[in-house]
N, C-alpha and C positions, 0 to 999 in steps of 0.2 A: 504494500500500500504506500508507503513511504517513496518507495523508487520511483513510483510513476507519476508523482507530485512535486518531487526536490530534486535539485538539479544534480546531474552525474558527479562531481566532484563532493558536492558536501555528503550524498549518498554514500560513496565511499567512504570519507570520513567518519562518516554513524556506524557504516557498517565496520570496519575497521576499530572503533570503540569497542561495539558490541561484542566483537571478536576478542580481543585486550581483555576486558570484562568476565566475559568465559573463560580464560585461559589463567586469569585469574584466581579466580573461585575453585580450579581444579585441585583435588588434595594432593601435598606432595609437590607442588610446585613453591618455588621460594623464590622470593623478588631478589636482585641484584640489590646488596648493602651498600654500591655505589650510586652514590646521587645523582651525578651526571649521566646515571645508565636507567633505560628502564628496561631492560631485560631479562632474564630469569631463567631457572632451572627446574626441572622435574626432575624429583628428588623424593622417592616415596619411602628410603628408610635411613635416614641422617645418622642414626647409632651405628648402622653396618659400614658404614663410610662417611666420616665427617664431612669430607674436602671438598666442598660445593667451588665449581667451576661455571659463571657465567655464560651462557651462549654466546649475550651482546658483548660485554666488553670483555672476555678470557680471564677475568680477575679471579682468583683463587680466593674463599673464604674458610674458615671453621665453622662450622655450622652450630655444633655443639658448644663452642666456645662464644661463640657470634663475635667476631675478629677475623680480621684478614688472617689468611692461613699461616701460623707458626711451624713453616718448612722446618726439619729437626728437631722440633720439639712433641712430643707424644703433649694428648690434652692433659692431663697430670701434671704432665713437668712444666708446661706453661702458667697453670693457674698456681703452680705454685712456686714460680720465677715471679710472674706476674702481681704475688701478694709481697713480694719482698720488699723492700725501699732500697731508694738508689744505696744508702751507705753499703744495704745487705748484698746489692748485687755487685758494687768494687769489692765488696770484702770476698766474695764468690771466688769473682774472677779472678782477682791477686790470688788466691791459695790455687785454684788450676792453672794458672800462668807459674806458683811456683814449683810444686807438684811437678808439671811437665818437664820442667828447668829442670829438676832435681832428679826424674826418675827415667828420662827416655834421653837418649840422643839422636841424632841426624845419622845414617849410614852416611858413610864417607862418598859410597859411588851414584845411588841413585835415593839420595838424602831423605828419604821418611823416614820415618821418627820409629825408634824400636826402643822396646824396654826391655830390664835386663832385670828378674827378679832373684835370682842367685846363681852361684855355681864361678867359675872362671872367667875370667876376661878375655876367654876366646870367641869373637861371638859371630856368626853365619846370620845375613841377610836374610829372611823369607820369600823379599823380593825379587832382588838379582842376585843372591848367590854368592855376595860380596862378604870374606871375611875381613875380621880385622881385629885390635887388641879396643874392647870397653872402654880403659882409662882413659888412651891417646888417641886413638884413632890410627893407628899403623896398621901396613898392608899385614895381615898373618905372614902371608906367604914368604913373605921378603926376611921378616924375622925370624920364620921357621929354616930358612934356605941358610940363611947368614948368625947372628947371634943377638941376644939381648939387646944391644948397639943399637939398632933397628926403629927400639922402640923412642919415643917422645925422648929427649934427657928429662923432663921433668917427672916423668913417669919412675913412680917408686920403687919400680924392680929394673930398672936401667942400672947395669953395672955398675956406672958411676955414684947412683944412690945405694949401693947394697951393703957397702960399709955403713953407713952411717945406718941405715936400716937396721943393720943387726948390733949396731953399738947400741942402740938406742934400746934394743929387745924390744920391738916392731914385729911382730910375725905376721903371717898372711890369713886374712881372718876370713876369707871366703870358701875354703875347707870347712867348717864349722859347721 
């Protein structure tokens, strides 16, 4: 009734409403949390997959959290980053900034970070296969081929430090 009285363009317009409207009202559909978009998703079980992805603008949400999507963070770990305060979240991040410092180093050839929770300081890459000495960072191989020498001089089982090592009664405490 509408079409054959109002002119082609606002027709559409209504009709196009109408449409918006209904698609609306479907259950499971969730409007885009960005304001600049009015587009939306059909999303009929939000607990089985939080991560609502916009049709219109691709933006990524938490659904469950209602926040743009916290890539990395499981919803647990967010809300409860999220309740800290900034001093709690420096104080966080200096103890994993020291934490890391203190317990992983860089492989020497293809530098990811590996940790060493006991045993010697001879240690194989998982990566590429790179060995080399924990303390210094020396090739094994070179040390193993040639002698102690090899390693760092600052490194505590370096010849040069092995007197004073045992004057001191210094023994190697990663046997233990």
């Amino acid at each position: 009734m509408v079409e054959a009285v109002a002119e082609k363009d606002v027709f559409d317009r209504l009709s196009e409403q109408e449409s918006f409207n209904f698609i609306r009202e479907m259950e499971g559909l969730i409007s885009c949390p960005n304001s600049d978009c009015s587009g939306g998703h059909l999303h009929p079980h939000p607990e089985e997959e939080p991560i609502f992805t916009c049709e219109g603008c691709h933006a990524k949400y938490c659904i469950l959290c209602e926040v743009p999507y916290h890539d990395g963070l499981s919803c647990a770990e967010y809300k409860r980053q999220a309740g800290l305060t900034e001093e709690q979240k420096k104080q966080e991040a200096a103890m994993a900034e020291f934490l890391r410092e203190k317990l992983t180093k860089r492989c020497p050839k293809c530098e990811i970070l590996i940790q060493k929770d006991k045993g010697c300081d001879h240690m194989t890459c998982t990566v590429c296969n790179s060995q080399f000495c924990w303390d210094c960072l020396a090739d094994w191989n070179i040390i193993i081929r040639n002698d102690n020498r090899r390693h760092n001089p600052t490194y505590r089982w370096h010849p040069d430090n092995l007197r004073s090592v045992q004057q001191s009664g210094v023994e190697d405490d990663d046997d233990s």
